[in-house]
N, C-alpha and C positions, 0 to 999 in steps of 0.2 A: 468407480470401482477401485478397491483397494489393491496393493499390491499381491497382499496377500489372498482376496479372495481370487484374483487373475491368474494365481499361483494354482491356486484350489482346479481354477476352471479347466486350466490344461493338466491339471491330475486327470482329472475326470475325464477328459476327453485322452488322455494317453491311456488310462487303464481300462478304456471302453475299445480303444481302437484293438487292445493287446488281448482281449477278451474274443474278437473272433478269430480264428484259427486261418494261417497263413495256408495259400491254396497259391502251386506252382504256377498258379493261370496268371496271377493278379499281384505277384512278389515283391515286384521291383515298386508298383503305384504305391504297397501297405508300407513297405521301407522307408519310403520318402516323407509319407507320412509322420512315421513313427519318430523318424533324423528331425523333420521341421517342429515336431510339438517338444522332442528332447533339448533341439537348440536353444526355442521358444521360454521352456524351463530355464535352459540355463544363464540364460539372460537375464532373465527375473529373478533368479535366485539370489544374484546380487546384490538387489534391493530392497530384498527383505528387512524386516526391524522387528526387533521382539515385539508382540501380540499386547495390545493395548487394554482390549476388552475380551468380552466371555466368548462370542462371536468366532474373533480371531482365534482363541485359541481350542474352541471349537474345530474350525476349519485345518488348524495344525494338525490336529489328534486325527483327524480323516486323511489327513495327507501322508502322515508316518503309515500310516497302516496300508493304504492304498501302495504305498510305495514298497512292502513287503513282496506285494502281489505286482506289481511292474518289474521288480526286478528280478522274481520267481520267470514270468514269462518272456522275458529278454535274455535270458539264461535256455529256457526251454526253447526259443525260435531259435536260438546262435546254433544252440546242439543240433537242432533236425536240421540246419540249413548246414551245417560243417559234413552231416550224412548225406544228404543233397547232394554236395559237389565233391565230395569220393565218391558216391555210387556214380556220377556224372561222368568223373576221373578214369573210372573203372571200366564203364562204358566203353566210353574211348581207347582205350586201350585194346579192352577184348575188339573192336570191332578194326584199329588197326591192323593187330597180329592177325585178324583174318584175310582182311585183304592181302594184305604181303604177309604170309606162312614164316618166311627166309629172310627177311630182313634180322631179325637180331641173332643169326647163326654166326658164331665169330670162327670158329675152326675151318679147316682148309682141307680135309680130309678129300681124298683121291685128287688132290691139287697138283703139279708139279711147282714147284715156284722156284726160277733160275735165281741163282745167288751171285753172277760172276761180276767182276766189276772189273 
């Protein structure tokens, strides 16, 4: 198999993986995924050669355009997963300041505080 159609085959398997929708159950396994077939790419990318025959450049024209739609959905996962961890963020917080009410009160009011030195 050519480099280029190896190039082709992990398109196709990245813009299939990016095709189902990320589920907070399952996040971290699809990530890993998605990191191993991108490394995968860009490893091969290197040894690419302009396109010899009809074939090749066949397979090119399927990869530009696929590659439209991979990088539409690696753009669309970053966004939902950046609201992910500020709603996550947020969470945390609100569920701090319930436990502890008084923790971020800075004032001293009805305090006496001795100053002698």
């Amino acid at each position: 198999m050519g480099h280029i159609a190896e190039f082709h085959q992990l398109t196709v398997s990245l813009n299939g993986r990016l095709q189902i929708p990320f589920s907070s159950i399952d996040r971290q396994h699809i990530l890993d995924e998605v990191t191993n077939l991108i490394d995968r790419r860009g490893e091969l990318i290197h040894l690419l050669k302009d396109p010899v025959n009809e074939e090749e450049k066949r397979l090119l024209k399927e990869i530009l355009s696929m590659e439209l739609h991979i990088q539409d959905r690696l753009e669309k996962n970053f966004e939902h997963l950046k609201t992910d961890m500020r709603l996550h963020k947020k969470q945390e917080t609100s569920t701090r300041k319930y436990s502890n009410p008084y923790q971020s009160v800075n004032s001293y009011d009805g305090m006496f505080l001795d100053q002698k030195k």
